[in-house]
C-alpha positions in Angstrom: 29.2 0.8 24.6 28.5 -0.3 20.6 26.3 -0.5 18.0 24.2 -3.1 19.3 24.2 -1.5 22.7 22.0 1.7 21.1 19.8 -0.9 19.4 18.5 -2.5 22.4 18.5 0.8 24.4 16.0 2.1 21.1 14.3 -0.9 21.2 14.0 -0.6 25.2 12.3 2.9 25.2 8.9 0.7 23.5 9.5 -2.3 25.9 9.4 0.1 28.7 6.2 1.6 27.5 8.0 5.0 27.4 7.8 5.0 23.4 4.2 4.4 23.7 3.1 6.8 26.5 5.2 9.7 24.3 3.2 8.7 21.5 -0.5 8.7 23.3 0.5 12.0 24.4 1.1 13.3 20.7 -1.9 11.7 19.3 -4.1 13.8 21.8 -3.6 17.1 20.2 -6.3 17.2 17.6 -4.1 18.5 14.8 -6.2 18.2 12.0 -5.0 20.9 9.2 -8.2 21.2 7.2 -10.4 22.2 10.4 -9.5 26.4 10.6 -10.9 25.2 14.5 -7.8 23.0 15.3 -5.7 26.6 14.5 -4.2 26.3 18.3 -3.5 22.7 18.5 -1.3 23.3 15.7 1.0 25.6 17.0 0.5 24.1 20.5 2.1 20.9 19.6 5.0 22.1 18.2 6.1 24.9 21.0 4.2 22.5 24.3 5.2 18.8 22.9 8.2 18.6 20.4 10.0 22.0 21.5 10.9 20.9 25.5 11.2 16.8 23.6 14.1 18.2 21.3 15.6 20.6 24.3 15.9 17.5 26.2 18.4 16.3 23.5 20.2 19.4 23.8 18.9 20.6 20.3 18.2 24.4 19.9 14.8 25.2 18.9 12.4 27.9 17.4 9.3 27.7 16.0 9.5 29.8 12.2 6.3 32.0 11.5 4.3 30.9 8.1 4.9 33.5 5.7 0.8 33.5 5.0 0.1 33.4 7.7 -0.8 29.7 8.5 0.7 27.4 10.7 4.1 27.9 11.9 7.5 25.6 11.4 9.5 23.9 13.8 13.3 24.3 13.3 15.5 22.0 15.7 19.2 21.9 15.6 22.3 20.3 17.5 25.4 21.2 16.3 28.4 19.1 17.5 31.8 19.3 15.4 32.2 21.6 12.1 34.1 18.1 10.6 31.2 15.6 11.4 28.3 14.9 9.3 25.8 16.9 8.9 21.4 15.2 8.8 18.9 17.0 7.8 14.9 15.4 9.1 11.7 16.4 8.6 8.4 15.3 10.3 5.3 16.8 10.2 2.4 17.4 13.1 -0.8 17.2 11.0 -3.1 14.5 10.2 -6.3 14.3 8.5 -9.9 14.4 10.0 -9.9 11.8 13.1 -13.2 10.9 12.0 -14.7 10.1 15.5 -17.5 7.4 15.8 -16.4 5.4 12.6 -13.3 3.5 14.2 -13.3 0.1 15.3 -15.1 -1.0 18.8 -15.7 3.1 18.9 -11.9 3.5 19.8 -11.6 7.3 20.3 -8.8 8.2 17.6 -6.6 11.1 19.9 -5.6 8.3 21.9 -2.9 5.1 21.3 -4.8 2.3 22.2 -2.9 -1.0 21.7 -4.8 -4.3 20.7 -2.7 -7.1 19.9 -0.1 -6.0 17.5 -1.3 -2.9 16.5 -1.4 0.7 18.3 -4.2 2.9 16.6 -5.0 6.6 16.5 -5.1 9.2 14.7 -1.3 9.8 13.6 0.2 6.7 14.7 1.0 5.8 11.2 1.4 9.5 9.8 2.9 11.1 10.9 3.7 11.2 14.7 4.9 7.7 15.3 7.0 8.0 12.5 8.8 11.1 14.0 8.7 9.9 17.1 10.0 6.9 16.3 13.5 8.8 14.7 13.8 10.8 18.0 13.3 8.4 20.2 16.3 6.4 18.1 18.1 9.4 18.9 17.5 9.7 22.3 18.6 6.1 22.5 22.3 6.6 20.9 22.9 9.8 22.8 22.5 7.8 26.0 25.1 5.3 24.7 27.7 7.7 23.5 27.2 9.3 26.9 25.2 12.9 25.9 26.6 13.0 22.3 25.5 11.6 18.6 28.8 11.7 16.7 27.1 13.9 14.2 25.2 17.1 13.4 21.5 17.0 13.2 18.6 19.2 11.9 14.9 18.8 12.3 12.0 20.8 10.5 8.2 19.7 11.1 5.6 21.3 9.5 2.0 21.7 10.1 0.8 21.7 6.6 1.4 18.4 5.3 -2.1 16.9 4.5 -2.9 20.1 3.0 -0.7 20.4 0.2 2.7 21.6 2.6 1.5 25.0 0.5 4.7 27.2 2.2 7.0 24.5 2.9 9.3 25.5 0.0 9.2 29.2 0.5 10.4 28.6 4.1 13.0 26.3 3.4 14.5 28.5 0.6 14.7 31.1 3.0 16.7 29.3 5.6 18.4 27.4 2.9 22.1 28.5 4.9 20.4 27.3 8.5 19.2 23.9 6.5 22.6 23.1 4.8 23.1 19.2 5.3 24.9 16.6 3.4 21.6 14.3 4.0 18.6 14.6 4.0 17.0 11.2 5.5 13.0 11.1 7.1 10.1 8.6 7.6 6.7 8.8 5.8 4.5 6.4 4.1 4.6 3.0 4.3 7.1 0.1 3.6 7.2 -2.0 0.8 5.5 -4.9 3.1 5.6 -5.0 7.7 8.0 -7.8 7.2 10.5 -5.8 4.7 12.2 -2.5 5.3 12.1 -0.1 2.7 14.1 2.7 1.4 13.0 5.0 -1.2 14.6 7.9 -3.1 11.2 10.1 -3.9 8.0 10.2 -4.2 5.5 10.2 -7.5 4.1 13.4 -8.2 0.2 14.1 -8.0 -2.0 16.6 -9.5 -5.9 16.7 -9.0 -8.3 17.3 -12.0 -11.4 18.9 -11.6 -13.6 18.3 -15.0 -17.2 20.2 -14.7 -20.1 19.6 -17.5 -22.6 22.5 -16.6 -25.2 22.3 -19.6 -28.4 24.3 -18.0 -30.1 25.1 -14.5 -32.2 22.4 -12.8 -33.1 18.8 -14.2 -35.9 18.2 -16.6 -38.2 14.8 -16.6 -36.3 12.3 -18.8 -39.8 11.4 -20.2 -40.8 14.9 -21.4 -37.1 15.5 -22.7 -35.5 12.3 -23.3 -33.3 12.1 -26.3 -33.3 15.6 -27.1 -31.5 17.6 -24.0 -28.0 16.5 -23.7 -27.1 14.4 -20.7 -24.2 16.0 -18.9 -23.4 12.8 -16.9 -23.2 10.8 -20.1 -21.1 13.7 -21.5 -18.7 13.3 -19.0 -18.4 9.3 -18.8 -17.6 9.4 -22.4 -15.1 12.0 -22.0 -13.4 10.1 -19.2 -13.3 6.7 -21.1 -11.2 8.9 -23.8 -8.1 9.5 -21.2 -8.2 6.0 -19.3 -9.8 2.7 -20.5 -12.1 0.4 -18.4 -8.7 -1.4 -17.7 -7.2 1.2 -15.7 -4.9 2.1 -19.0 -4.1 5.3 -19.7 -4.9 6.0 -23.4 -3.6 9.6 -23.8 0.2 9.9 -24.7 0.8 13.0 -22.6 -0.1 11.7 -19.9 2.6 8.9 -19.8 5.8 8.9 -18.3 9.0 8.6 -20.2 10.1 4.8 -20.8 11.5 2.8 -17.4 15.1 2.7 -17.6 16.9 -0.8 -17.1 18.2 0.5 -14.3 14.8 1.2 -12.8 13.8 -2.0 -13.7 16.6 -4.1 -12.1 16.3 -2.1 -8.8 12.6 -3.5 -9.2 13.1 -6.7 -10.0 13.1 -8.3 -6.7 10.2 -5.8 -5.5 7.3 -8.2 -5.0 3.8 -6.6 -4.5 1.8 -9.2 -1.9 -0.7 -8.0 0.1 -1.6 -9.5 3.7 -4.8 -10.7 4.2 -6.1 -7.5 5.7 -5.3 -5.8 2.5 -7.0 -5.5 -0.5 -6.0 -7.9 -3.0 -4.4 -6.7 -6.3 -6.9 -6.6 -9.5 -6.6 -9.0 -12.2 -5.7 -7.6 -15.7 -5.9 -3.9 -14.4 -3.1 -1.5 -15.5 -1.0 -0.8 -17.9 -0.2 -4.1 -20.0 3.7 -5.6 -20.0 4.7 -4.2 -16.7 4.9 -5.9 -13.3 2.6 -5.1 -9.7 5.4 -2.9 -8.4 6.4 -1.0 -12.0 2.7 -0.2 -12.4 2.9 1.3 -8.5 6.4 2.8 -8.6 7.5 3.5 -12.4 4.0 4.4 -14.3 1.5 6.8 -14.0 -1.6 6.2 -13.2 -5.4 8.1 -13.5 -7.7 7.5 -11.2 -11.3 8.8 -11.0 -11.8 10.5 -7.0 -15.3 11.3 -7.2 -18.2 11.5 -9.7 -21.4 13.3 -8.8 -24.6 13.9 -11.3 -28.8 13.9 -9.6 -28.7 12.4 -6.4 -27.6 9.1 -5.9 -29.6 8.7 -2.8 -32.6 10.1 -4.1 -32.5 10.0 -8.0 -35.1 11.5 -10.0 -36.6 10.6 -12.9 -35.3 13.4 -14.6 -31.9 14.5 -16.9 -29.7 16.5 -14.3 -28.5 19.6 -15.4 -24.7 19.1 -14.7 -22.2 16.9 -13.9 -18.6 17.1 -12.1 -15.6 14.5 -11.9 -12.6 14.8 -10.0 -9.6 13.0 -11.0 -6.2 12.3 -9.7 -3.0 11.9 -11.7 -0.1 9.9 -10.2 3.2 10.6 -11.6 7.0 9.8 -12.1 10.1 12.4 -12.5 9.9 13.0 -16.4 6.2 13.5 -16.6 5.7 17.2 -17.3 3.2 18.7 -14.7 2.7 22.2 -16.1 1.5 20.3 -19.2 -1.1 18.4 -17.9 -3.9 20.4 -17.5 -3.6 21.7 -21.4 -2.9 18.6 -22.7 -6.7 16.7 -21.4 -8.0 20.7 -21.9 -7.4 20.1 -25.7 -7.5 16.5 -26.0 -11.2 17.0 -24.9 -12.3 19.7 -26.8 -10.7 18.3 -30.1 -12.4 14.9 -29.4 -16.1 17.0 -29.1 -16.3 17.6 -25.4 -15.5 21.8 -26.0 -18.5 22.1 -23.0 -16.4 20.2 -20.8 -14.5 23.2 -18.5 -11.1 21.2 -17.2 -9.0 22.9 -14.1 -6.4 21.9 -12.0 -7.5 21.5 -8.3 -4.0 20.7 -6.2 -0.9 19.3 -7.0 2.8 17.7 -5.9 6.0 17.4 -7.9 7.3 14.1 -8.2 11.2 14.0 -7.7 13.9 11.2 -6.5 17.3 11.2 -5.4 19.7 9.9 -8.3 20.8 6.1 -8.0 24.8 7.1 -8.1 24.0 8.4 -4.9 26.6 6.9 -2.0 24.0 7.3 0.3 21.9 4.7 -0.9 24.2 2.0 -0.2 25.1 2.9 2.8 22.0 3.1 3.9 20.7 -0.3 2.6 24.1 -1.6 4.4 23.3 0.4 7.7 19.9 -1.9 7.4 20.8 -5.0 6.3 22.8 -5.1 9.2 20.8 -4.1 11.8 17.9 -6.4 11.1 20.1 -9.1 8.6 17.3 -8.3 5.8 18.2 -6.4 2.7 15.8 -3.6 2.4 13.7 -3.0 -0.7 15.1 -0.3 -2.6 11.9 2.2 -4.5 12.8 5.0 -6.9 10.8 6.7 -5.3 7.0 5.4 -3.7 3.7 5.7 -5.3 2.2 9.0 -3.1 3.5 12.2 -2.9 5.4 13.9 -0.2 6.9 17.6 -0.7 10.5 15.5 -1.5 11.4 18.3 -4.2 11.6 20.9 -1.7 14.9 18.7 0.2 15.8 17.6 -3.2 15.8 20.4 -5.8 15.4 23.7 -3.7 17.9 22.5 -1.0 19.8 20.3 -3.6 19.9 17.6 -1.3 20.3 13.4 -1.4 17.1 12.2 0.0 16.2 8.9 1.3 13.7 8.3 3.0 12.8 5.1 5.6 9.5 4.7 6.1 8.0 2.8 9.1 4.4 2.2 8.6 3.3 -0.6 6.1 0.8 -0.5 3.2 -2.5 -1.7 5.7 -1.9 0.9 8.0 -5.5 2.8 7.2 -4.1 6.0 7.3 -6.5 8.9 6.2 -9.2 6.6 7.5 -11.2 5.2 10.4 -8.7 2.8 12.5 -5.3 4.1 11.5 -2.4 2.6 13.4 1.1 1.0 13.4 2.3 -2.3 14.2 4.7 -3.0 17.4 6.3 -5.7 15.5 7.7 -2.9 12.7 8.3 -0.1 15.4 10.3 -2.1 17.6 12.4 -2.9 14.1 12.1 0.3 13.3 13.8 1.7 16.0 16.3 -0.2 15.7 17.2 0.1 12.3 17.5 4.0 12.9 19.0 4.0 15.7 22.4 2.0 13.8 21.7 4.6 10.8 22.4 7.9 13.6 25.1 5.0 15.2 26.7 4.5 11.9 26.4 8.5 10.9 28.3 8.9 14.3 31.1 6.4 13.2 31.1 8.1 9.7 32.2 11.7 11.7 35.0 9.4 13.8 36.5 7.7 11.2 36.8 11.2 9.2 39.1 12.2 12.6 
């Protein structure tokens, strides 16, 4: 049996509809962290779905108790020589709201419903295909090599993901011996485009911004006190035009990154930003100036205004509102210091005359990336190029945030990541889903990737 042989059996397990019957099954559980209702769902899919799916591939398994007691961990492991290679995955369980009723032709999002090329529900694109996508590759080789993979593997999902993955690190330090890997490769986010396989190192960091103008109780008729009561909203619109112009530019130093490197911009100089047709197309003259589409995504920061609120947009009165709140959202490269942040627009402000503004942090994520001596990289982008005869695009790291710091500085880990969704994907929204077309590619790029791992651990023999 060969290479291609665990390909086509990968590739098989969707053609049979076994991939996609696994995946409907997933979707169902209604594992929305944010909803303190969906507590049991939670835990249930991890010890009634992914515990007996992992046992089946001879992986040991326990689930890992939150240390605050929220949801719990899921640590798989399948140990097969001390000599061969050693993987580290992750996956997590969680999605967002499914926001029922809003989807397309009322599809109910905690089921996989295929129309045409796409399979939507709630998860198919983050992250339960995605998982499910590496263990059925899995799966698929061990049936080739006749019960074995040729390597060591280790698995964690959380259940905490999509709300800031807020004990991920603390667990992981503490099993840092049980987690010891010389790789650490998973599959979030999306490609750079469906027709290109991707590989990135990291992720950019983001931290959220909460800025509050709170002047007096109540709203007073603009008539009676018009152009004497300070307007909070105004306050606050100036105050945001100070930090980022009406171009998208950021305008304050400290919140820039350091300058891109060459060697950041040769990696992107074949990275070509072009949306499909069922994706938004990419504003004219918006960012920062002198940089190409994917420098401005991958290499810059960027701030970008979440939500405003002032009155009552539905109903506005004729009358000056009282307050006024903004949250923003800064995206961010390795170099940008985080913990300086916050004090840098706190001061910025209140030396420019906006002292009433109050400025706090609401939620962040460390942005971190996998150096580019890194072996791995290559032998990844090989492992790819040969499996589907495409070079992949190769990202320093991609524009969200993931908790990548917690493989890559607590465990000290080379991360690369292989995502298999693509940029149209609607995840966090109505009508998320995948596309056949990239999971059957998908599947078979992993399954050479655990192939070739398996060949790394005989050639070391």
């Amino acid at each position: 049996m060969t290479r291609a042989d665990a390909i086509a059996r990968a590739r098989q397990h969707l053609h049979s509809g076994e991939f996609l019957a696994e995946l409907d099954r997933r979707v169902a559980y209604q594992t929305e962290s944010q909803n303190p209702e969906r507590r049991d769902a939670l835990r249930a899919y991890l010890s009634e779905e992914l515990q007996p799916a992992f046992s089946r591939l001879d992986f040991s398994t326990r689930l890992v108790e939150s240390p605050t007691g929220k949801s719990p961990f899921l640590l798989a492991e399948y140990l097969e020589s001390p000599s061969a290679p050693t993987v580290l995955m992750y996956g997590h369980g969680d999605v967002v709201e499914g926001m029922g009723g809003e989807w397309r032709s009322n599809l109910d999002p905690w089921r996989a419903t295929t129309i045409d090329n796409r399979v939507y529900g709630r998860g198919t694109a983050d992250n339960k295909g995605q998982h499910s996508i590496n263990l059925s590759a899995l799966r698929a080789v061990r049936e080739v090599r006749g019960g074995r993979l040729g390597f060591n593997a280790k698995f964690i999902v959380e259940m905490g993901e999509e709300i800031g993955s807020p004990d991920l690190r603390q667990v992981c330090e503490s099993l840092r011996d049980e987690l010891t890997a010389d790789l650490f490769l998973a599959s979030d986010g999306p490609r750079l485009s469906a027709d290109r396989p991707t590989i990135f190192l990291g992720c950019r960091g983001g931290i959220r911004i909460h800025l509050e103008v709170k002047l007096r109780e109540g709203s007073h008729h603009s008539g009676n006190w018009g152009g004497v009561l300070a307007n909070p909203a105004t306050i606050l619109a100036s105050a945001i035009a100070t930090l980022v112009d009406g171009k998208g530019r950021l305008l304050l130093d400290q919140l820039k990154p350091p300058r891109i490197s060459n060697q950041i911009r040769a990696t992107l100089a074949d990275v070509k930003i072009e949306p499909t047709s069922d994706e938004p197309s990419l504003s004219v003259d918006w960012g920062e100036e002198g940089l190409s589409a994917a420098e401005r995504l991958y290499a810059w920061n960027t701030l970008e205004v979440l939500a405003m609120s002032s009155g009552n947009i539905e109903k506005p009165a004729n009358a000056i509102p009282g307050r006024a709140e903004a949250v923003l959202q800064l995206r961010f490269v390795v170099g940008t210091r985080m913990d300086k942040i916050v004090d840098a627009i706190r001061t910025h402000l209140h030396a420019g005359g906006f002292p009433m503004i109050e400025v706090r942090a609401a939620q962040g994520f460390a942005a971190s990336r996998t150096d580019f001596d890194s072996p791995w990289i290559n032998w990844t982008a090989e492992s790819i190029r040969q499996t589907t005869g495409k070079a992949p695009a190769v990202l320093p790291n991609f524009g969200g945030s993931l908790p990548n710091d917690v493989f890559s500085e607590a465990l000290g880990l080379p991360t690369i990541w292989v995502p298999h969704s693509y940029p149209g994907c609607s995840q966090h929204a109505p009508d998320e889903h995948i596309l056949l077309s990239v999971t059957e590619e998908a599947l078979g790029i992993m399954a050479g990737l655990f192939w070739d791992l398996g060949e790394m651990a005989r050639l070391r023999h």
